[in-house]
C-alpha positions in Angstrom: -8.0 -24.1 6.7 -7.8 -25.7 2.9 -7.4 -23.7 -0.1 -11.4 -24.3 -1.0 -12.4 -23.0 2.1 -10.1 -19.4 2.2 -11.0 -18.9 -1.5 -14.6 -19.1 -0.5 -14.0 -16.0 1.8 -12.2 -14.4 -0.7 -14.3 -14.6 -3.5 -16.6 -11.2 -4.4 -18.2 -12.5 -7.1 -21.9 -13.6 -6.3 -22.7 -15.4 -9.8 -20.4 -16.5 -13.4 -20.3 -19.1 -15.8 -18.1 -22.0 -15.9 -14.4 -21.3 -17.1 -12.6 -23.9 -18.4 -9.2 -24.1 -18.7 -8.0 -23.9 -22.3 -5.2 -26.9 -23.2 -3.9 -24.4 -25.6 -3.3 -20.9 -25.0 -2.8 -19.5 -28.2 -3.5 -15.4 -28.4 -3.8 -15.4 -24.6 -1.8 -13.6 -22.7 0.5 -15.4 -20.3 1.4 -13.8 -17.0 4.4 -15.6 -14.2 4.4 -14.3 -10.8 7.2 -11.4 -11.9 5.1 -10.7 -13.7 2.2 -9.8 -11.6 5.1 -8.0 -9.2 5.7 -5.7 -11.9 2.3 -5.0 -12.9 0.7 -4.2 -9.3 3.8 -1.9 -8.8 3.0 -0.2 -11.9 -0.7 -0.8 -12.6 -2.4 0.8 -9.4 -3.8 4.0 -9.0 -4.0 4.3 -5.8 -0.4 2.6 -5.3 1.0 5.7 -7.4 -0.6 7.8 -5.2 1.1 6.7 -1.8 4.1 6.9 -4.4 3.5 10.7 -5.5 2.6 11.8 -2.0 6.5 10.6 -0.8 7.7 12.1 -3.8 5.9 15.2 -2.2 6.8 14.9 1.3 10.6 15.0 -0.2 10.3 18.6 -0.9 9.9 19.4 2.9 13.3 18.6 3.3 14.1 21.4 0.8 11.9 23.6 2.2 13.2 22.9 5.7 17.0 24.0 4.4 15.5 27.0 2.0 14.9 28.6 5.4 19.3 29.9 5.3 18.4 31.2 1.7 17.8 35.3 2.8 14.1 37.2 2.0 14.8 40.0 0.2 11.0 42.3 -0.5 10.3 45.0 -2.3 7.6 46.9 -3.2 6.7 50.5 -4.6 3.4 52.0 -3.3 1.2 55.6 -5.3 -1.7 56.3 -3.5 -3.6 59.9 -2.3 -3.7 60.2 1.3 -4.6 63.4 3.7 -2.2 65.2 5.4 -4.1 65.6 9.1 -1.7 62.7 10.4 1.9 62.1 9.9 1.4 58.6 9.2 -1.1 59.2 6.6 -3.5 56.0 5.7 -3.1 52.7 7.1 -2.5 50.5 3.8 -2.4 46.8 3.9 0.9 45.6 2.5 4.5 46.1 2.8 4.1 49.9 3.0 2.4 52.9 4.6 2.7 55.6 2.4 3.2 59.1 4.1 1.2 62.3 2.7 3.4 65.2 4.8 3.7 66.5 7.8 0.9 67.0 10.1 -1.2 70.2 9.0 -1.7 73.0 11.3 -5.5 73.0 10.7 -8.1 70.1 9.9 -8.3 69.4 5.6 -9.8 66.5 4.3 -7.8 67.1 0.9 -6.1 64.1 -1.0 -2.6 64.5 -1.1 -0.5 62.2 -3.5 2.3 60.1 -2.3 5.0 57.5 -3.3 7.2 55.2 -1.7 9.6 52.7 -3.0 11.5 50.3 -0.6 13.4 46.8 -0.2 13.7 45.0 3.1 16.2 42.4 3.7 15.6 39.6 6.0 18.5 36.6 7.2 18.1 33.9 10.0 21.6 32.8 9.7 21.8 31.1 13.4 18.6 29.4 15.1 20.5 27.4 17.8 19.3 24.7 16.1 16.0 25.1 15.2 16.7 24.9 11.5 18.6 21.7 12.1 15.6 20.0 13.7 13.3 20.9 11.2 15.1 19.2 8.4 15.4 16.4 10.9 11.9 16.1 10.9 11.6 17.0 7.4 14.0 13.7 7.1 11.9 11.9 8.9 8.3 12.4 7.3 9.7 12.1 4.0 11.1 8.4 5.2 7.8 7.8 7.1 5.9 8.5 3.9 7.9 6.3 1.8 7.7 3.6 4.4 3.7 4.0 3.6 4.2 3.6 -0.1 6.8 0.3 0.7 4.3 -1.4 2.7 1.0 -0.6 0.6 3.5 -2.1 -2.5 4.3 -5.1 -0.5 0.5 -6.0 0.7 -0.6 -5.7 -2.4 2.3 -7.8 -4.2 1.1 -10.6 -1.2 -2.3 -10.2 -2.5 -1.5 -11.1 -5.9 1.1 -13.8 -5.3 -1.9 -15.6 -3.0 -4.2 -14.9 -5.8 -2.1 -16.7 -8.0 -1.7 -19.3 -6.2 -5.5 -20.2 -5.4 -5.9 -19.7 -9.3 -3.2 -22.5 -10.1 -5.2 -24.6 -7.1 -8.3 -23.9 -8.7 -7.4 -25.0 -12.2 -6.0 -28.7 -10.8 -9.3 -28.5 -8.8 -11.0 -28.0 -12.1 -9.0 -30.7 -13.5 -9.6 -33.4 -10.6 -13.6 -32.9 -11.2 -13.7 -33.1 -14.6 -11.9 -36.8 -13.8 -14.5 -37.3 -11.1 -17.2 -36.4 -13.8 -15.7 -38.7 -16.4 -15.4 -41.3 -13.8 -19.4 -40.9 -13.6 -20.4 -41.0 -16.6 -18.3 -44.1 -17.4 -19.9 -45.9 -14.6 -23.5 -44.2 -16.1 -22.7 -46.1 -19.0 -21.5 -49.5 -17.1 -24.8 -49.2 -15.0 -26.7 -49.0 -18.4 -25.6 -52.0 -19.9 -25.8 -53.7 -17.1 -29.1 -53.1 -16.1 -30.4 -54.4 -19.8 -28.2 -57.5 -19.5 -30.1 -58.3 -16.0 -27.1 -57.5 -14.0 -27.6 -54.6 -12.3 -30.9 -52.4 -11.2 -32.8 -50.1 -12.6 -32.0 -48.1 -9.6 -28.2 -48.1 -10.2 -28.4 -45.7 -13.4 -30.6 -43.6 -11.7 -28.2 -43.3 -8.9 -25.4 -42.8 -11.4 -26.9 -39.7 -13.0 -27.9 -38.2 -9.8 -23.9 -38.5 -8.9 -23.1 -37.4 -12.4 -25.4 -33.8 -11.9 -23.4 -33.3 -8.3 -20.2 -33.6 -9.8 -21.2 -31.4 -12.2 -22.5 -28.8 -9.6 -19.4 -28.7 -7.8 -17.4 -28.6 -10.9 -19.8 -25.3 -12.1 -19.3 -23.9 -8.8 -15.8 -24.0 -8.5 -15.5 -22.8 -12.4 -17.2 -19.8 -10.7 -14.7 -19.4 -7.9 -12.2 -19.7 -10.3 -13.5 -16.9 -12.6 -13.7 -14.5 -9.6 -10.0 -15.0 -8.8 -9.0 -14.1 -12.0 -11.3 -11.2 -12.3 -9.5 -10.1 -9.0 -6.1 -10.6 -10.1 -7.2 -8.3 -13.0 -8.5 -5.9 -10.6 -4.9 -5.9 -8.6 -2.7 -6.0 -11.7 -4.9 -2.9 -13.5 -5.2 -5.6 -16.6 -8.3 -4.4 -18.8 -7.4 -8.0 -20.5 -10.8 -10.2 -20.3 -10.1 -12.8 -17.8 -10.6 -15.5 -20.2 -7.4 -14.3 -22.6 -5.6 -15.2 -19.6 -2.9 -17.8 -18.8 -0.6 -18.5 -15.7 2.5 -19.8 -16.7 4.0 -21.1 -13.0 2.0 -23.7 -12.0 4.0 -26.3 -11.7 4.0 -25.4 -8.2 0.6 -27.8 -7.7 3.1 -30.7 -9.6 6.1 -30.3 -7.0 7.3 -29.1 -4.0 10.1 -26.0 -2.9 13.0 -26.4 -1.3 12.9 -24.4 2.1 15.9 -21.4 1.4 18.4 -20.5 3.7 15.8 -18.3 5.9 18.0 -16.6 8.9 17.6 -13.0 7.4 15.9 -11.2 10.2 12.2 -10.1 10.3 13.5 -6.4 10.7 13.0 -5.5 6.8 9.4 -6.3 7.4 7.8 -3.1 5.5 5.4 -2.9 8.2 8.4 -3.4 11.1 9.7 -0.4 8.8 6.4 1.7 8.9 6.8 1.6 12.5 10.4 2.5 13.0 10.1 4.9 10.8 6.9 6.4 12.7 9.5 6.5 16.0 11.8 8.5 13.7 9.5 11.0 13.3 8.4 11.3 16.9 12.0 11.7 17.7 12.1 14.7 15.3 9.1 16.2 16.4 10.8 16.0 20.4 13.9 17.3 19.2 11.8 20.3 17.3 9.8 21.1 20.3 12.9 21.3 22.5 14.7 23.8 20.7 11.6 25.9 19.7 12.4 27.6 23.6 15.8 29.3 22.5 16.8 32.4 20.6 17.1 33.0 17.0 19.8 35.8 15.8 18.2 38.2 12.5 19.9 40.3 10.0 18.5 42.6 8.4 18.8 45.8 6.4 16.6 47.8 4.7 16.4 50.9 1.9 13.3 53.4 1.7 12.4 56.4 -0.9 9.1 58.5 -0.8 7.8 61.4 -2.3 5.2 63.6 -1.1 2.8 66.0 -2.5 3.2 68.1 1.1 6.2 69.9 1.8 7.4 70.2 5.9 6.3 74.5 5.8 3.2 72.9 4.5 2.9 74.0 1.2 1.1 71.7 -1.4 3.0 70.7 -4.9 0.8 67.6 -5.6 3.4 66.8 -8.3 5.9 66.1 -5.4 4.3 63.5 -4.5 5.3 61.4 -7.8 8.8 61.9 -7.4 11.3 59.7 -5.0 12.9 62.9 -3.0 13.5 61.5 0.7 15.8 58.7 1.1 16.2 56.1 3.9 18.2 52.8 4.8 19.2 51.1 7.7 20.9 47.9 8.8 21.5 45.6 11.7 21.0 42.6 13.9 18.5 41.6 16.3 18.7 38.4 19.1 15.2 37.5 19.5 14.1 34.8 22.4 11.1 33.8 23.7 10.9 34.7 27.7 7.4 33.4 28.6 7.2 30.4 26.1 8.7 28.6 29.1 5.4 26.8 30.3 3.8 26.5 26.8 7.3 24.4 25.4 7.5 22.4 28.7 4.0 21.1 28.1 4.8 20.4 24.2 7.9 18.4 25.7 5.5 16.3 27.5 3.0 15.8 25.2 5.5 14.2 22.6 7.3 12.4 25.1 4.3 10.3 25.3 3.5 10.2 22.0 7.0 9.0 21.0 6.7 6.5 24.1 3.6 5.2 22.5 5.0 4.7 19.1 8.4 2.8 20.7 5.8 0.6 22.5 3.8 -0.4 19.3 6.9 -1.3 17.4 7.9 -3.2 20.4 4.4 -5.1 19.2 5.9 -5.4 15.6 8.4 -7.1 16.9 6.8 -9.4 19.2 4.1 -10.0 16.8 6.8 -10.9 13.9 8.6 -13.3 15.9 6.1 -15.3 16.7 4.7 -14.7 13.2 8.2 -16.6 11.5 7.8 -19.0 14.1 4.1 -19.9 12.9 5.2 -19.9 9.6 7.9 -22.5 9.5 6.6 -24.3 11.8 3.7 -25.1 9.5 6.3 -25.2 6.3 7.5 -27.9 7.9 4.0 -29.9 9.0 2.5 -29.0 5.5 5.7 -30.5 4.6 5.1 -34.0 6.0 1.7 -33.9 4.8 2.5 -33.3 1.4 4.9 -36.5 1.2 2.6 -38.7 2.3 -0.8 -37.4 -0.2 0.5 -38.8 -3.0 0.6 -42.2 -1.3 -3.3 -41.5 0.1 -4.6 -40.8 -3.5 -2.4 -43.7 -5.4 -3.9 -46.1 -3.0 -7.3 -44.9 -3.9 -6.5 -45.0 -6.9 -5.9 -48.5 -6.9 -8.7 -49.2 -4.3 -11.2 -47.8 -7.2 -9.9 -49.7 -9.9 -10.4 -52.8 -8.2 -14.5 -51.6 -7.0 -14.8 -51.0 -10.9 -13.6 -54.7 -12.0 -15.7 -55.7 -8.8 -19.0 -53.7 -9.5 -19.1 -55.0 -13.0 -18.8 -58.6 -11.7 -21.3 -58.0 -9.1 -19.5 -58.6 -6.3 -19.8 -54.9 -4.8 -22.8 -52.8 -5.1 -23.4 -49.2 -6.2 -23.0 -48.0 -2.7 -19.4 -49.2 -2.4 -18.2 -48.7 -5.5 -19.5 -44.7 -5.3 -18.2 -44.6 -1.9 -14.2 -45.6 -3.2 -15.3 -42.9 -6.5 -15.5 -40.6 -3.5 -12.4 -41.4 -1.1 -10.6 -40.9 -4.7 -11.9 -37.5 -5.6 -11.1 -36.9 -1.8 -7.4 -37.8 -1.9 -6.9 -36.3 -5.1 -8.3 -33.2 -4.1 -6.1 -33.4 -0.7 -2.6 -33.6 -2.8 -3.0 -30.9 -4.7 -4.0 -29.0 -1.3 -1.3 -30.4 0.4 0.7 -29.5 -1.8 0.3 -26.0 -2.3 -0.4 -25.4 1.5 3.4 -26.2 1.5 4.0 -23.2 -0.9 1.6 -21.5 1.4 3.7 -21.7 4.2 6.8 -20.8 2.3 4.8 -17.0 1.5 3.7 -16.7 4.8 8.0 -17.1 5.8 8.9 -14.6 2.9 5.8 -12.4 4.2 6.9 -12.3 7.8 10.4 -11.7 6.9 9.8 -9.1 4.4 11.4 -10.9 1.2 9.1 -12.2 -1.1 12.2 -13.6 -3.0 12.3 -16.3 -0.9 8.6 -17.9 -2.6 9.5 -16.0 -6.0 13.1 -17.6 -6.1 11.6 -20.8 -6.0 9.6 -21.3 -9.1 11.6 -22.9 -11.7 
């Protein structure tokens, strides 16, 4: 597929005025592929969100060590409770505050009561539960910055291929405005001709209908060309007007690259990466589930002070109750493990199995699909490449053909038909170098692409 025909698919922009490229660029500002790099890194919203949201999953891993760091909680507790129950008043919170001993007949009097206490809580050994938690920890935070990388590299394709159908554009620009100058010159030809008896009537009629299609096709791919710049606005986050633009490496459409050494492997792919990275994490969650069905080893200790407004012979000092006067603590160890989570683990263990099985298989596909996607790609680098060589001998041989149907036309030895007709083949060859040309660059992308360095197109451009 040419370049005129893929920027016709990519182009959003139903309707704009002609652009024409500026021979000087004076006050504009002038933007090289690094450029772009460095602005679509830095000039995306949504980019710094993929960007923020690894920065976020980062913290897990904290989190997922924090759980060694001991929970010490304490709390202090007043409240009026009656004294029919030993337990008092249920109370949400870390405390049930006591009102007395139980009463030896039925009151519905409020007794005060305090309570002060600290509990102390340690999960020094999990059997390595802890240690698969900040394995997976590990592994989303990787998984989430694999997101970010291959977002960053789309979008850096994007706008090198946007760039390059602009420079394309502008030579295309360029080649009609010859074609148009090459019409009106033969407008004119046609005009004295026809008043020296030479030539129809008919001829300069036919000329300025040719003269309003080139300029239709130049208007209408001034228009395509305005829509790829407004796009490369829209992936760079310039507010610049399109128009104060100027691309500074084009001499791409002049020349061709030089095919780099290209035996890196495919494997740093961000996308090859995405996947891997999504095994990782399946891994981790296989490895959590497995040792979620062993025990867990707790220390803890704890201190506890209350006051009560109800003394144990049952006699009432309601200021008791604001004073600490009964002391309590307590320490030790408890080996927790869960019996009967048996059959509820040993489904879990299946149910990741196949979803880690799953994720091997589709970067399995990657890698196929990678493979074969380098092999494409310089495969066509090297047909493109052929082409290329010989498009400069197509259009310099119309070139030449046209020249001679102009010398020809005015001595009447040709007619309008054939002279228009080698106008044509030009405008056809010229249009096909500067395609061919850049289809070779093309192909050079789509190498650095599959193998996930970019450098090799960027390294390129002198």
């Amino acid at each position: 597929m040419s370049f005129i025909r893929s920027i016709l698919l990519m182009s959003w922009v139903s309707a704009a005025t002609l652009l024409i490229p500026a021979t000087a660029y004076t006050q504009k500002r002038k933007l090289s592929l690094k450029d772009i790099l460095t602005l679509i890194q830095t000039g995306q919203r949504q980019l710094q969100a993929y960007k923020e949201q690894a920065a976020a999953s980062g913290y897990g891993i904290d989190l997922a060590r924090n759980t060694l760091v001991p929970n010490l909680t304490g709390g202090y507790q007043a409240g009026y409770a009656t004294d029919n129950n030993i337990t008092g008043m249920s109370y949400p919170g870390l405390l049930m505050p006591l009102s007395g001993p139980v009463a030896a007949h039925s009151s519905n009097s409020l007794i005060p009561g305090t309570a002060l206490a600290a509990l102390f809580q340690w999960t020094p050994l999990t059997f390595g539960m802890r240690d698969a938690a900040v394995q997976k920890a590990v592994a989303q935070f990787r998984l989430s910055g694999s997101v970010y990388e291959n977002a960053l590299f789309q979008q850096r394709y994007a706008g090198i291929l946007t760039y390059i159908s602009i420079v394309y554009l502008q030579r295309l620009l360029n080649t009609q405005q010859a074609n148009i100058d090459r019409a009106n010159i033969g407008l004119g030809q046609s005009l004295v001709l026809a008043k020296q008896g030479l030539r129809p009537g008919l001829d300069t009629v036919e000329f300025q209908s040719l003269l309003a299609q080139a300029t239709m096709e130049r208007l209408n791919t001034g228009r395509l060309y305005k829509a790829q710049l407004l796009e490369l606005c829209r992936l760079t986050g310039l507010p610049d007007n399109p128009d104060d633009l100027a691309l500074t490496d084009t001499a791409m459409a002049e020349g061709l690259p030089v095919l780099a050494d290209t035996s890196g492997s495919y494997i740093q792919n961000p996308g090859y990466q995405y996947y891997k990275a999504l095994v990782a994490l399946s891994a981790a969650n296989l490895k959590e589930v497995e040792r979620g069905w062993l025990p867990r080893l707790d220390v803890w200790a704890n201190a506890y002070s209350r006051g009560s407004g109800i003394a144990a012979d049952g006699v009432v000092n309601k200021a008791d109750g604001w004073a600490l006067s009964r002391t309590n603590y307590g320490a030790g160890v408890q080996l927790s493990f869960p019996i009967l989570q048996f059959s509820r683990v040993n489904i879990q263990k299946k149910q990741y199995r196949a979803l880690l099985q799953a994720d091997k298989d589709q970067l399995a596909q990657a890698d196929d699909n990678l493979r074969r996607q380098v092999e494409v790609a310089e495969s066509n680098y090297r047909e493109n490449l052929l082409l290329a060589r010989q498009a400069p001998v197509q259009s310099k041989a119309a070139r030449l053909s046209y020249q001679g149907l102009q010398l020809s036309y005015k001595s009447g030895l040709v007619d309008f038909t054939r002279l228009t007709q080698g106008q044509y083949q030009l405008l056809n060859a010229e249009m096909a170098e500067v395609d061919a040309n850049l289809q070779v660059w093309r192909s050079l992308l789509d190498i650095g692409v599959a193998k996930g360095n970019l450098n090799l197109f960027i390294d390129q451009l002198k």
